[in-house]
DOLUMSE-589163 format. One record per atom (N, C-alpha, C, O): z, y, x; residue in one letter. Coordinates in steps of 0.1 Angstrom, whole numbers, plus 5000, padded with zeros to 4 digits. Layout:
<rs>
ZYXA...
</rs>
This chain:
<rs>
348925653579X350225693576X350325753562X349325823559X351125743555X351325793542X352525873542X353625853546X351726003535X353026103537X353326123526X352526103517X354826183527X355826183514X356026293515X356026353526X356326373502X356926543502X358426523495X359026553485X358526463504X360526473504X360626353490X360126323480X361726303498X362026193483X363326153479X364126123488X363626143467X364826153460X365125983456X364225913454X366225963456X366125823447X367725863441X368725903447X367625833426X368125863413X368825793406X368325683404X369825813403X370925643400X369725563387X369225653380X369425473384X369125393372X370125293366X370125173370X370925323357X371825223352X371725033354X371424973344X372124963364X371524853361X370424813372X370224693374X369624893378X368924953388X369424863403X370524803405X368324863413X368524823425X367524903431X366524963427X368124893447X367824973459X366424983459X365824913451X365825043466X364325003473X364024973486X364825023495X362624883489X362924823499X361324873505X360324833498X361124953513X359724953519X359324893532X360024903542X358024823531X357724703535X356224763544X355324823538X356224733559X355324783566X353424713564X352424743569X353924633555X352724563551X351724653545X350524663547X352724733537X352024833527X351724953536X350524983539X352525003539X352325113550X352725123568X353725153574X350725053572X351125003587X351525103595X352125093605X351125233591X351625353602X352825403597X353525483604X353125383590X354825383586X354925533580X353925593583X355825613573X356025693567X356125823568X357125863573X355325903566X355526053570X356226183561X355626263554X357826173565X358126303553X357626443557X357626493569X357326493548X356626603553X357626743545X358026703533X357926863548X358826933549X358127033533X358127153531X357726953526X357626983512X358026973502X359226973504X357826953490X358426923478X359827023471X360127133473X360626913462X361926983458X363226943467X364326993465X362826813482X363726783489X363526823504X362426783508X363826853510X363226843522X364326743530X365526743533X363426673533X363826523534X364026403521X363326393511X365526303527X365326193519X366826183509X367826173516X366926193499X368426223495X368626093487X367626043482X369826023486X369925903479X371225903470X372225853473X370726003455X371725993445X371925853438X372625853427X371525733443X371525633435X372925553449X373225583461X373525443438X374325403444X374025243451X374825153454X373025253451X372025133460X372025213474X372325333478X371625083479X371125073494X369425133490X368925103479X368825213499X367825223500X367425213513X367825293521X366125083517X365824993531X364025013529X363224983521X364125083545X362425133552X362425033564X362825083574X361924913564X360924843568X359824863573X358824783573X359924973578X358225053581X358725213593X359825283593X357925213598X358425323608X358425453597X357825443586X359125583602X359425693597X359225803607X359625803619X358425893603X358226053609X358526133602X358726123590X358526243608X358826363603X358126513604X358526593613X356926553594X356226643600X356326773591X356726763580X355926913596X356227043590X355227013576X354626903574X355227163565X354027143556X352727093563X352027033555X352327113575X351327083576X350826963581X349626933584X352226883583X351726733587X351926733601X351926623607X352226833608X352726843621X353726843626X354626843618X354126833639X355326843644X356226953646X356127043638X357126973655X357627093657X359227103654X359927013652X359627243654X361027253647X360527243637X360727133632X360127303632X359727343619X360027213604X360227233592X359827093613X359526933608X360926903608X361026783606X362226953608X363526933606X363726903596X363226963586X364626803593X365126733576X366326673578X367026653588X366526643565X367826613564X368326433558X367526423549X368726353559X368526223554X370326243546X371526253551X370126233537X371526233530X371926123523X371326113512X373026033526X373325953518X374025943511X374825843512X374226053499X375226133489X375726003478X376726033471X375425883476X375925803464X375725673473X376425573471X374825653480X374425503483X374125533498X374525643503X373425423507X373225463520X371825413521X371225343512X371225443534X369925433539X370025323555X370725343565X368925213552X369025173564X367025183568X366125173561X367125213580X365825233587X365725123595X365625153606X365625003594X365624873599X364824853616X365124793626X363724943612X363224903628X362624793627X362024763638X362524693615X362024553614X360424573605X360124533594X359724623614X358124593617X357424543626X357924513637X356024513623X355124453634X354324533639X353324473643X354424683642X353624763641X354424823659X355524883660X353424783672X354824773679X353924953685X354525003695X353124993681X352725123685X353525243678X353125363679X354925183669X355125293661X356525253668X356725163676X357525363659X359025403662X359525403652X358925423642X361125353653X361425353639X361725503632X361425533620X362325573643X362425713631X362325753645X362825733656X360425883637X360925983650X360526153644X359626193637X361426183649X361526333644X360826403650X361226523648X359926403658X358326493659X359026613660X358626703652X360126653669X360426803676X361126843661X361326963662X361526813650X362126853639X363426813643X363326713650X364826873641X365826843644X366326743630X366126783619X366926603633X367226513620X368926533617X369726543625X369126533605X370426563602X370926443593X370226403584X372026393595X372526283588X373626323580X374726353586X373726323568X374626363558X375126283551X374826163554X376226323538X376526193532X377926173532X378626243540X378526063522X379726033527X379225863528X380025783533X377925803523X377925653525X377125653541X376825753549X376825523542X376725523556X374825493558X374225423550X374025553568X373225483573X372725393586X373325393597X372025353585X371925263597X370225283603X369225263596X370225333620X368825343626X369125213632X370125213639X368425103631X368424973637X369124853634X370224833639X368724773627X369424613627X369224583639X368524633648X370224443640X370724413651X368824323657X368524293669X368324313647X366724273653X366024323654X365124283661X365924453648X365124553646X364624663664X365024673675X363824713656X363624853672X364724933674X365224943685X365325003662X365725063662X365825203672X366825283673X364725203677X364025353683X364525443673X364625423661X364925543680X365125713676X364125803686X364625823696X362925863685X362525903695X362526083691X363126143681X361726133700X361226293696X362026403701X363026373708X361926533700X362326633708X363226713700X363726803706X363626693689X364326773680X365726743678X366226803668X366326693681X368026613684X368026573672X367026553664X369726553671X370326483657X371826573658X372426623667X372126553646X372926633639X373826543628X373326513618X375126503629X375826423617X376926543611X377926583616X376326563603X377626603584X377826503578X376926413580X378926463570X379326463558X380426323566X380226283578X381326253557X381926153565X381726053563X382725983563X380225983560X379525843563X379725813577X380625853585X378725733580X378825683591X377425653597X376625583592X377425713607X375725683613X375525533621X375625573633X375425443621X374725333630X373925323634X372925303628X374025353652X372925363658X372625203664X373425143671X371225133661X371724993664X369924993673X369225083678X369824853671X368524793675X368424753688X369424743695X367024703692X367024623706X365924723711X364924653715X365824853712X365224943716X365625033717X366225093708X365325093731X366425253734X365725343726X364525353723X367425453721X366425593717X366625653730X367425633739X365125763727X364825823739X364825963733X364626063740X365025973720X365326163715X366126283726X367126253733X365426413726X365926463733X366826603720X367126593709X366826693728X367526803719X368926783716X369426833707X369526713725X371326713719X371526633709X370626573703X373126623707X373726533696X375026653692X375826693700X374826683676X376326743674X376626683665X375726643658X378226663661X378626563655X379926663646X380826723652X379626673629X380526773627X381426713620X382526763619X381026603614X382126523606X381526393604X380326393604X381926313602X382326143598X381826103615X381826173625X381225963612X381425933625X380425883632X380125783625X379325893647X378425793652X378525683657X378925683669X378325573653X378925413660X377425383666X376325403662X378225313679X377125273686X376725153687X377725083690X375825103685X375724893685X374724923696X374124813695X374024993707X373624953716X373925063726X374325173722X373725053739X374025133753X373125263754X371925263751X373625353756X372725493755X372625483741X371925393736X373125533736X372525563718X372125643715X371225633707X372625773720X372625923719X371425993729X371426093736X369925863727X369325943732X369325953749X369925893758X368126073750X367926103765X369226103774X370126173768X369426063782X370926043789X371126183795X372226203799X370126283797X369826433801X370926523789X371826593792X370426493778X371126503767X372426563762X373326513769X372726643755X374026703752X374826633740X374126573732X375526643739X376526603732X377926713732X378426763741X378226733716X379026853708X379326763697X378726693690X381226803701X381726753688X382726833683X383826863688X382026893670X382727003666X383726933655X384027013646X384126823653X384626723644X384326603643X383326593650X384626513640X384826353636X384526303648X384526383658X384126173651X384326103658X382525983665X381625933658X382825993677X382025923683X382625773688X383625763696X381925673683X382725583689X381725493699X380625473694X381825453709X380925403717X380425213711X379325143712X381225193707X380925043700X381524973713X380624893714X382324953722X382424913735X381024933744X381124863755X379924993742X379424993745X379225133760X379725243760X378325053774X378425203779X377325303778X376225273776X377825453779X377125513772X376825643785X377725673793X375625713786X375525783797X375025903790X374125883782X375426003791X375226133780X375626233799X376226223810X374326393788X374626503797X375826573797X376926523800X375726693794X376926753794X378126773782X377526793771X379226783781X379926743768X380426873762X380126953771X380826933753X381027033749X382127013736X381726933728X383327073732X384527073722X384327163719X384327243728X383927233701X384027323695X385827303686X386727383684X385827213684X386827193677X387627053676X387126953680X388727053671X389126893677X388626773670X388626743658X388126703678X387426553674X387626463687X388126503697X387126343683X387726193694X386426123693X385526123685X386826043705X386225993714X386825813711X387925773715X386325753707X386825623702X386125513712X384925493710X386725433722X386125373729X385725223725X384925173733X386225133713X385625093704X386424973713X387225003722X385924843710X386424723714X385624693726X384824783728X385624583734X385124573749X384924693759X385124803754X384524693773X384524763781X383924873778X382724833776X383924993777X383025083776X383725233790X384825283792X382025243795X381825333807X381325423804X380225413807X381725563798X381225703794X381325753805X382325763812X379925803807X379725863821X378726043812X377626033807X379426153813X379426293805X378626373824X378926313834X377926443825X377426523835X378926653836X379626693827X379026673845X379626793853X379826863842X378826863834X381026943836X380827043821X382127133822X382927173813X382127163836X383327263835X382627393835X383327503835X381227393835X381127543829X380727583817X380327693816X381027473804X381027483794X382227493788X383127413787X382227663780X383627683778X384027613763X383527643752X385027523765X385527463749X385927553745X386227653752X386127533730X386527593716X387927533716X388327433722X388427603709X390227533707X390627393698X390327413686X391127303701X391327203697X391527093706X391627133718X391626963704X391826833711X391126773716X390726723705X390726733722X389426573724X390826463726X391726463734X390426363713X391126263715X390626153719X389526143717X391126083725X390525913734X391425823726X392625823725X390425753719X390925583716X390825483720X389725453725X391725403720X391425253723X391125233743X390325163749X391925303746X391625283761X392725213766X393925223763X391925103777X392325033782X392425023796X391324983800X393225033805X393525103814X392424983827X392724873832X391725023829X390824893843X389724803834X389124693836X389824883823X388324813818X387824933809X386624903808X387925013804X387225163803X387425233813X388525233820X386225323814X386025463822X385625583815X385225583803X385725653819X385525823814X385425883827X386425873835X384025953829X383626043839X382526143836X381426143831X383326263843X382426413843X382326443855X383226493862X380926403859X380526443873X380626373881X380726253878X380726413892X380926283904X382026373913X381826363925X382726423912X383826503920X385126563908X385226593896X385826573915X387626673908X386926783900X387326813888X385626863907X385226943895X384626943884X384227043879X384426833879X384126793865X384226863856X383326913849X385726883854X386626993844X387527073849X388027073860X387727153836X388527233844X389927243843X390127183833X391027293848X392427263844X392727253826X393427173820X391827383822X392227403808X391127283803X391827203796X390527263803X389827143794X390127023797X389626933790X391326993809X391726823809X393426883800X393626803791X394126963802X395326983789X394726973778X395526943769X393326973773X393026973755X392626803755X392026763745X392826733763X392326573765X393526533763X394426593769X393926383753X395126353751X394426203745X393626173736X395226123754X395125973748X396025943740X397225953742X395425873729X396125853715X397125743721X398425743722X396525653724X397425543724X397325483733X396825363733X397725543743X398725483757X400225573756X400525693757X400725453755X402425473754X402725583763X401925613772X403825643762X404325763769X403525873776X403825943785X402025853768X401326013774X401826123778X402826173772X401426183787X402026313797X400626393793X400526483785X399726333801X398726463808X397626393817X397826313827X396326433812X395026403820X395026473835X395526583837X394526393843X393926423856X392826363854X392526293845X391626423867X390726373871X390726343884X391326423891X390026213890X390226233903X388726263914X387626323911X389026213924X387926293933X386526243930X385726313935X386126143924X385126113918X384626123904X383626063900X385526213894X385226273881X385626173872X384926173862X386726063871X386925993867X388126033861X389126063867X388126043847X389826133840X390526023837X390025933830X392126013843X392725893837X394225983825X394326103822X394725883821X396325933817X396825903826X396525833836X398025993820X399325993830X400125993820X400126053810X401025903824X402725893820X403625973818X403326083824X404725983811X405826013810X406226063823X405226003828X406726113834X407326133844X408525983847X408825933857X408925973834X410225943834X410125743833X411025653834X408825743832X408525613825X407125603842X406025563841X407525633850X406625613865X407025583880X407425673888X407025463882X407825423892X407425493909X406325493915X408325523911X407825553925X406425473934X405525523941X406725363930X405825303936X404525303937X403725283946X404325353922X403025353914X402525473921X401525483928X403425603918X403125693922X402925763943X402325853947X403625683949X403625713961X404325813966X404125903974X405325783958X406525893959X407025993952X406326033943X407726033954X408426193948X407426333949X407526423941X406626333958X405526403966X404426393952X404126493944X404026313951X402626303942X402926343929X402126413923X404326293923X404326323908X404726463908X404726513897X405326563920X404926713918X404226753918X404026853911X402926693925X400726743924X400926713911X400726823905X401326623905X400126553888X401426693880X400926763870X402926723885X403326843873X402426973876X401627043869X402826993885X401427173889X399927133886X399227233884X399427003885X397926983877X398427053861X397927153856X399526963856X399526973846X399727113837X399427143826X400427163846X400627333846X399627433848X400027553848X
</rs>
């Protein structure tokens, strides 16, 4: 393995990306929490493409928190392809170091052929308002949570976010599932950010999180389609709690009222009062339960 003490790439007028190739390095790349970067920063306005697995180790080549870095895509973006022959390796693993994704351009863990493995004990973390792509034909298995503070995580395969035990915190921007379904631990709102259910079916299934107290703001739901997405916390009504299904608002279903959950932890919208036919509702009787929920 060939270790790096942090690495910079620098605009050159006229200049193109770089491309590293696992031929050259079969154990794939080790940044190590040295130098003038800690981590990978990309002031050039190229693509910069690793072809070769990536780790992440402290000064001493080890693992740990300590092995935490930052991958920043400040002018150009980074793609981690996952496209090696090296099948004993991962495409990026953060070795108990927490990985942070920065930036306003975008990077990418996995082509659509690639591993695209995330593995290790140290979570992930997105700043800046690029865009993270989590892709490949290999699950990540990272543990340590997911917080998401600004721009956005897109998913191109199922489970993206890691150990499905897993937390997930969105103190800003947006998670979008890719239509994809996605099975995450417990969910947590510091602040208002959305929930983008992306194109095709997607089944978000969050662990039990009503004893996690949100922060003030919205959780917004996109793109839902009423009998072909799901959203569930828990397997029962106690999923959430009164106050944390009022900060839940779907963007765009016409005449939004107010979230419920029902007895199997599944949160739907609810209508307008005024725009709900008896029928639907089962009377005069039920749409007083869904006003005192909503109350």
């Amino acid at each position: 393995m060939q270790p790096s003490q942090g690495m910079i790439f620098n605009l050159v007028p006229g200049g193109s990306g770089f491309t590293f190739f696992s031929t050259l390095t079969p154990g794939g790349i080790r940044s190590q929490t040295l130098g003038t970067y800690n981590g990978l920063l990309n002031n050039d306005d190229n693509v910069q493409t690793f072809n070769t697995p990536m780790t992440f180790g402290n000064t001493l080549g080890t693992g740990g928190s300590s092995a935490a870095q930052t991958v920043n895509a400040a002018a150009g973006g980074f793609i981690f392809s996952g496209a090696f022959n090296n099948s004993a390796a991962n495409t990026f693993n953060n070795n108990g170091g927490r990985l942070t994704i920065d930036g306003a351009f975008d990077t990418t863990i996995g082509i659509a052929t690639g591993r695209g493995d995330l593995v290790g004990a140290g979570g992930l973390t997105k700043n800046g308002t690029g865009t993270l792509i989590l892709g490949g034909t290999n699950a990540n298995t990272y543990s340590g949570g997911t917080i998401i503070n600004a721009g956005t995580i897109l998913s191109a395969k199922a489970n993206a976010l890691g150990n499905t035990s897993a937390t997930l915190q969105l103190s800003g921007g947006t998670f979008n599932t890719g239509g994809k379904n996605q099975a995450i631990g417990t969910f947590n709102l510091t602040s208002s950010a959305t929930l983008d259910l992306g194109t095709g079916a997607s089944a978000v299934t969050f662990a039990n999180s009503s004893a996690i107290a949100w922060g003030e703001g919205t959780f917004h739901i996109l793109n839902w389609t009423t009998n072909v997405d799901s959203i569930r916390f828990g397997t029962t009504s106690a999923g959430l709690t009164s106050t944390q299904l009022s900060q839940i608002v779907f963007d765009d279903v016409p005449g939004f009222w107010g979230t419920i959950i029902d007895n199997n932890g599944f949160i739907v919208p609810v209508p307008e009062p005024s725009t709900i036919t008896l029928s639907l509702l089962g009377g005069f009787g039920l749409a007083i339960a869904i006003r005192r929920r909503k109350s």
